[in-house]
Legacy VTK file of the C-alpha trace (Angstrom):
# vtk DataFile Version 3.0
C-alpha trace
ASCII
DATASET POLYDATA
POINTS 194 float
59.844 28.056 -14.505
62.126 25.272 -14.790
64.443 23.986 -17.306
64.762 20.034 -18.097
66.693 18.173 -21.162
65.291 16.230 -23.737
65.749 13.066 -23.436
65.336 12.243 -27.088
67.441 14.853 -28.523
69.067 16.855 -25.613
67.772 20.288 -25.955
66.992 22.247 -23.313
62.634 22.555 -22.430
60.293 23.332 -20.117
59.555 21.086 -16.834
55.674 21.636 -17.675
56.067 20.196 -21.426
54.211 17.567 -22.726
56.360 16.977 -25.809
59.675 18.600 -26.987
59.464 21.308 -29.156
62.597 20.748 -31.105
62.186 16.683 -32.172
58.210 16.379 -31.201
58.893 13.417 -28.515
56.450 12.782 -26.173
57.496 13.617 -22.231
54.207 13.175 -21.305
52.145 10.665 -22.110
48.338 12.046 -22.450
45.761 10.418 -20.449
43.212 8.819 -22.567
39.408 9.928 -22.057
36.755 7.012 -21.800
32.812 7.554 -21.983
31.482 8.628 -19.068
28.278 6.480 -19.685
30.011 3.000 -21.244
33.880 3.303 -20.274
34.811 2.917 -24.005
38.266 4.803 -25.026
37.645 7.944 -26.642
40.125 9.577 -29.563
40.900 13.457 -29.145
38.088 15.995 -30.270
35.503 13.414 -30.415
32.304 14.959 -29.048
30.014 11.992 -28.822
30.565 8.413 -27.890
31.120 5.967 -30.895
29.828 3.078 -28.752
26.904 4.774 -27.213
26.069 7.759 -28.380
26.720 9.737 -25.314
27.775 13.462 -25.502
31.195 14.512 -24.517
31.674 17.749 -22.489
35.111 19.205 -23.173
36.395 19.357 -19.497
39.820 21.950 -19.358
41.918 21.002 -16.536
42.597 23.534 -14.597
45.090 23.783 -11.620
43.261 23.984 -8.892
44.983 26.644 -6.446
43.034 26.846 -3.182
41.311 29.952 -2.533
41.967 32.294 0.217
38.948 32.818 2.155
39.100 35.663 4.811
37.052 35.437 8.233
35.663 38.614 9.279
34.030 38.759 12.501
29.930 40.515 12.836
29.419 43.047 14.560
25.288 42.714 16.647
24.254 45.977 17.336
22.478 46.551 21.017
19.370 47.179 18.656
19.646 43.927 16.595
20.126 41.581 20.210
17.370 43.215 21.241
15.304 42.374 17.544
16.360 38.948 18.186
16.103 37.889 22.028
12.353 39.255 21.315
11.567 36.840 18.233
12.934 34.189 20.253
10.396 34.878 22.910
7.581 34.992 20.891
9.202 32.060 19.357
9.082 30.308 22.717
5.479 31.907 23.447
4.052 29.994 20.196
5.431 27.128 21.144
3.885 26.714 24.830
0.822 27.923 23.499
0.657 25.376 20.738
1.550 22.783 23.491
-1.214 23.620 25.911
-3.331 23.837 22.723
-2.533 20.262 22.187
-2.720 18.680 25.723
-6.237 20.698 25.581
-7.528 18.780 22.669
-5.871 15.714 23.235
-8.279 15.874 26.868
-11.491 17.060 25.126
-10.774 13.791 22.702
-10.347 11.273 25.268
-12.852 12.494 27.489
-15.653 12.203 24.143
-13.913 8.616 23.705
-14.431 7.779 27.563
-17.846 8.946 27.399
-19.009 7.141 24.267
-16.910 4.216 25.896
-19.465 4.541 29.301
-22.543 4.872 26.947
-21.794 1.985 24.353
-21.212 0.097 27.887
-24.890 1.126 28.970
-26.029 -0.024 25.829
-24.229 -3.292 25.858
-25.702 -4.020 29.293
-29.583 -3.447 28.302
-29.019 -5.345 25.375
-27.367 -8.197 27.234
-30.415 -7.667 29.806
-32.931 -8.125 26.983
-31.251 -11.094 25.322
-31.409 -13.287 28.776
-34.646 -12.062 29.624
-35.837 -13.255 25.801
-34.026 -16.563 25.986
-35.839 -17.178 29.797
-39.179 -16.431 28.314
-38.672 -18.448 25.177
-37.364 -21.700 27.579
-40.085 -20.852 30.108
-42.918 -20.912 27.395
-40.981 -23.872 25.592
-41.116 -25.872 28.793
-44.922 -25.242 28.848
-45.865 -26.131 25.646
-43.903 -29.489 26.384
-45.770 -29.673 29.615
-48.740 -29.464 27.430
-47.971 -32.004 24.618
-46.907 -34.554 27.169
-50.088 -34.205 29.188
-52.204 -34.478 25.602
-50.336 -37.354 25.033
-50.571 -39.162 28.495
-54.233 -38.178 28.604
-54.931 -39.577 25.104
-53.361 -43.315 26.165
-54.409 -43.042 29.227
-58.178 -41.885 28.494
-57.255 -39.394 31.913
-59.757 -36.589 31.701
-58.411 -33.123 32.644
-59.802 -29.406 31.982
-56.527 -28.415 30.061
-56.082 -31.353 28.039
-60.022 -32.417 27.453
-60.852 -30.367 24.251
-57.742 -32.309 22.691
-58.411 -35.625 23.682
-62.010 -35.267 23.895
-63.168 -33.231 21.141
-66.591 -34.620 20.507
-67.303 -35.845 23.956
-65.479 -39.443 24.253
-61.556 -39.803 23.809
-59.827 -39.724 20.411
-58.767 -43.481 18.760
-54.899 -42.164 18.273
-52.929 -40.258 20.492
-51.443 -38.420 17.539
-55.006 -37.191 16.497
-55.215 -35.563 20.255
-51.492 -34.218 19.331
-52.950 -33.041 15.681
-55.884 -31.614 17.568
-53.666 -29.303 19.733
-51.144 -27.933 17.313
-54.182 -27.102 15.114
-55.569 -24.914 18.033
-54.658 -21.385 17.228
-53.943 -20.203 21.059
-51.616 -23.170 21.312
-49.502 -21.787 18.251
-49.295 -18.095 19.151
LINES 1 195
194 0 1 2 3 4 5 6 7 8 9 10 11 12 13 14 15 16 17 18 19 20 21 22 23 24 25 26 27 28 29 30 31 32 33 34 35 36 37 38 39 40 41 42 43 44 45 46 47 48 49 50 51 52 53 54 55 56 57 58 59 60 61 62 63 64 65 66 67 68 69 70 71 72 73 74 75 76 77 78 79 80 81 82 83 84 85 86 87 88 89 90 91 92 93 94 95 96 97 98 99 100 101 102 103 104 105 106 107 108 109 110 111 112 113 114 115 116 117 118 119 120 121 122 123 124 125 126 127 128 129 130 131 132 133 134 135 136 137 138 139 140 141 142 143 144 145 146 147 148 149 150 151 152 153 154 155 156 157 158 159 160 161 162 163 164 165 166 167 168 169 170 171 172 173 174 175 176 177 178 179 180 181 182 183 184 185 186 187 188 189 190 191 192 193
């Protein structure tokens, strides 16, 4: 320990004081503490914050001297390598058998996907079939009921006689006045509307 001199008064003190002992002067100005939570200036012994309320923890300063830490080397026994390179094999094991397990699965899935791909394909197809052949019977039996109507119509004008068109135009034996009560006559016929 080290001796220093007042400044104030010239006695002889410690290095480490914070104040001299003999005329109370301060060597050593003391830090002030500020709120942890606001940053307001706190007085000595104050245990909460004026400002905010916030508690104060009394933290002692303490010098920190670094520890000494001493290194001592471990000693593996023959018995505890041989503990050890055997969990690492079954380590190793687990893991290629939880990677075939994987690769496995991820097959079975994409072969269920490629077959419910190939049949939703099937599907697709026969209902694509359907549709066209629907839409070519609808035009073809479109295009014969026009067919029809014109040939009721001609026929009707015309006073042309014809098998098909006769019990339109002709109803009672001689040819309708209108043309459009030949047309009424066949869209009132029940095998022309089905």
């Amino acid at each position: 320990m080290a001796m220093t001199t007042c400044p104030n008064c010239g006695e002889q003190i410690s290095d480490k004081a914070k104040k001299c002992v003999h005329c109370g002067a301060i060597l050593v100005p003391e830090e002030k503490k500020n709120c942890p939570d606001c940053g307001a200036e706190l007085e000595e012994g104050m245990e909460t914050c004026p400002k905010c309320g916030c508690p104060i923890e009394n933290i002692i300063e303490t010098e920190k001297i670094p520890q000494q830490v001493e290194v001592t080397g471990v000693k593996i026994t023959k018995k505890s390598k041989k503990i050890i390179a055997i969990a690492a094999i079954a380590v190793i094991v687990a893991a290629i058998i939880a990677a075939i397990g994987v690769q496995t699965h991820k097959k079975n899935v994409a072969a269920k996907a490629a077959a419910e791909a190939q049949k939703q394909s099937e599907e697709y197809g026969t209902n694509l079939n359907m549709a066209a052949y629907s839409m070519l019977s609808g035009a073809s039996d479109a295009e014969t009921c026009g067919n029809l109507i014109k040939q009721v119509w001609y026929n009707a004008i015309y006073e042309k006689s014809d098998s098909k068109t006769d019990k339109y135009t002709k109803p009672k034996g001689y040819y309708v006045s209108d043309f459009n009560d030949a047309l009424q006559n066949l869209f009132s016929d029940n095998s022309f509307s089905s």
